[in-house]
N, C-alpha and C positions, 0 to 999 in steps of 0.2 A: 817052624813057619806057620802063621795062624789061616785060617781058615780065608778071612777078607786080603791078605797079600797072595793067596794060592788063586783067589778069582782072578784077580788082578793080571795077575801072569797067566792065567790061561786065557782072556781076554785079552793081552797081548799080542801072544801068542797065536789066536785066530785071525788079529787085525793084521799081522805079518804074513800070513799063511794066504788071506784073501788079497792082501796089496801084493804080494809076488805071484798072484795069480792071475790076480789084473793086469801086472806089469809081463808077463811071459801071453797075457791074451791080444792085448794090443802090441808087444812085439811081433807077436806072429802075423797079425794082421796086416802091420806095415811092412812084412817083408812080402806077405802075398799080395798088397797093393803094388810094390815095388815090382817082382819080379811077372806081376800083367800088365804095368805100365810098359817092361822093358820088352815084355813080349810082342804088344801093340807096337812098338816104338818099331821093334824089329822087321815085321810084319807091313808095316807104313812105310817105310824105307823101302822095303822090297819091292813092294808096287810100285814107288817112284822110280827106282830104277827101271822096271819091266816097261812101267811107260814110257820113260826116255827113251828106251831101248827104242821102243814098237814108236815113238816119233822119230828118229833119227832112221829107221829103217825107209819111212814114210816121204823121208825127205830125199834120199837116196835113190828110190824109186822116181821120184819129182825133178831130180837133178838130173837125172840121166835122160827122161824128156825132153824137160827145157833145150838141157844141151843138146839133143838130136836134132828139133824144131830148129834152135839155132842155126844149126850148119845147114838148114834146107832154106832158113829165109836169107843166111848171106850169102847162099848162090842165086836165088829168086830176084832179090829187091836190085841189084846191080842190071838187071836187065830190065826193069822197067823203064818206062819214057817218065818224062815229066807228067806229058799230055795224060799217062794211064794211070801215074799214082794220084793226081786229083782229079780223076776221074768218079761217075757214080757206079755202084755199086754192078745196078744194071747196065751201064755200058763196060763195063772192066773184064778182060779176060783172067784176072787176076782172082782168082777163089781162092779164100784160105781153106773151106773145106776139103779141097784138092791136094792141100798140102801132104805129102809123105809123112806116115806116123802120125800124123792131126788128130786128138781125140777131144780137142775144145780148151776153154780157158780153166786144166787144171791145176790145183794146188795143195798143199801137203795139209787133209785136215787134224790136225796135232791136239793131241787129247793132254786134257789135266786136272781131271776127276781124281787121281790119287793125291795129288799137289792138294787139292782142294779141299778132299774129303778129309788131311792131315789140319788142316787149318782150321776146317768147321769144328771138328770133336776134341781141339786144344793138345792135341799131341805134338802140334810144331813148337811147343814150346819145352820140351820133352830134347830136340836138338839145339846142340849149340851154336853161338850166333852166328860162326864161320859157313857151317854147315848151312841154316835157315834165309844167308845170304846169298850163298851163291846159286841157291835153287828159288830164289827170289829173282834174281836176276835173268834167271836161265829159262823159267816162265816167261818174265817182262819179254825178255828176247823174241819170245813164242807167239804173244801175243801184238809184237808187233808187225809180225812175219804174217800173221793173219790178217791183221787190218789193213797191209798194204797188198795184199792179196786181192781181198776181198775189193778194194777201190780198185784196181787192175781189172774185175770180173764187171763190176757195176760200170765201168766205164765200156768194156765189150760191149754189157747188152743193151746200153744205150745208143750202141751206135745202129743206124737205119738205113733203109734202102737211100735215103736222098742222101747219104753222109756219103765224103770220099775215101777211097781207097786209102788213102795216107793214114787217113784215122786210124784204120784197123790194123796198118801196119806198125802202127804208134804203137798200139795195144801191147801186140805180138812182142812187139817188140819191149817193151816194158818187164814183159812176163819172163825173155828169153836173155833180159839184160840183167837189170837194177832187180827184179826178182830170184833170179839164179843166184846171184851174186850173193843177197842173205839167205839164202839156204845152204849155200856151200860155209858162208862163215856160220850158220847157227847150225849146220851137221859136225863143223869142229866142234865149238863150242860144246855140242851134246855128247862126243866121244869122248872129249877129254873129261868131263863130268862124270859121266857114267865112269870111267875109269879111276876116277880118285872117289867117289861113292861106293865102288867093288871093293876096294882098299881100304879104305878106313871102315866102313863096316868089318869087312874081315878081321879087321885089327882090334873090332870091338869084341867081335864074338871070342877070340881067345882067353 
């Protein structure tokens, strides 16, 4: 073997040596990309759960309000006259302040800072579409529990001493009806989420 076929193959030889060196540096690389995608991914997930959790407990506490308020205003509002529920404010023996358990027009304020934080830094795309759908939906839900809250509240504090009694009965009643009402469906709706997110995560981590 001459001298110029001996470089040849030792140049080869280096150029195989460096491309499988290349190829074993960028494998490593993509799996340590990989396995901090899947760590984030895992970690992202968790908080949404922890949140749902800590919103569904939020609602629970608001549900069981509502519902108390309830059973005080359907014993209250049957005994009013006509003459007292459109009556003003200051002539009405009627105070909601008075009401039993009354701590004012609250409502469940439901966090979704993780939901969000997962969207801003492109990790929602990291779950599949079943998954990024139904925690899409389970937001929407959240968000509209808030906005019909929140008109429920801004109607309260619009009402004034010249306004009548009815009005605020309206409210109350708003908040202890048609409000109640989706909190009790979006506290399902978040049990049963949170319980199939317990589960298939589990299912992933094996």
């Amino acid at each position: 073997m001459n001298k110029t076929l001996k470089s040849i193959l030792k140049y080869l030889v280096e150029i195989v040596i460096v491309a499988f060196g290349v190829f074993l540096g960028v494998n490593y690389s993509n799996i340590n990309a990989d396995n901090k995608t899947k760590k984030e991914k895992e970690r992202s997930l968790n908080l949404i759960i922890k949140e749902l959790e800590f919103n569904q407990q939020l609602l629970e506490d608001h549900i069981a309000y509502h519902a108390k308020i309830k059973v005080e205003m359907d014993s209250i509002v049957p005994s009013l006259s006509e003459k007292e529920m459109y009556s003003d404010f200051t002539e009405s023996t009627f105070k909601h302040m008075e009401i039993k358990g009354w701590t004012g027009f609250n409502f469940a304020r439901l966090q979704k800072t993780a939901f969000e934080s997962t969207k801003t830094s492109g990790l929602i795309k990291e779950f599949d579409i079943e998954l990024t759908q139904k925690l899409s939906d389970i937001y929407y839900f959240q968000d509209t529990y808030l906005g019909f809250a929140n008109s429920i509240l801004n109607k309260a504090i619009g009402i004034n001493s010249s306004m009548k009694i009815a009005d605020m009965i309206g409210a109350i009643r708003l908040m202890t009806s048609d409000l109640l009402g989706l909190e009790r469906e979006l506290s399902t709706k978040l049990e049963k989420a949170i319980t199939e997110l317990k589960t298939s995560h589990s299912g992933e981590d094996q």
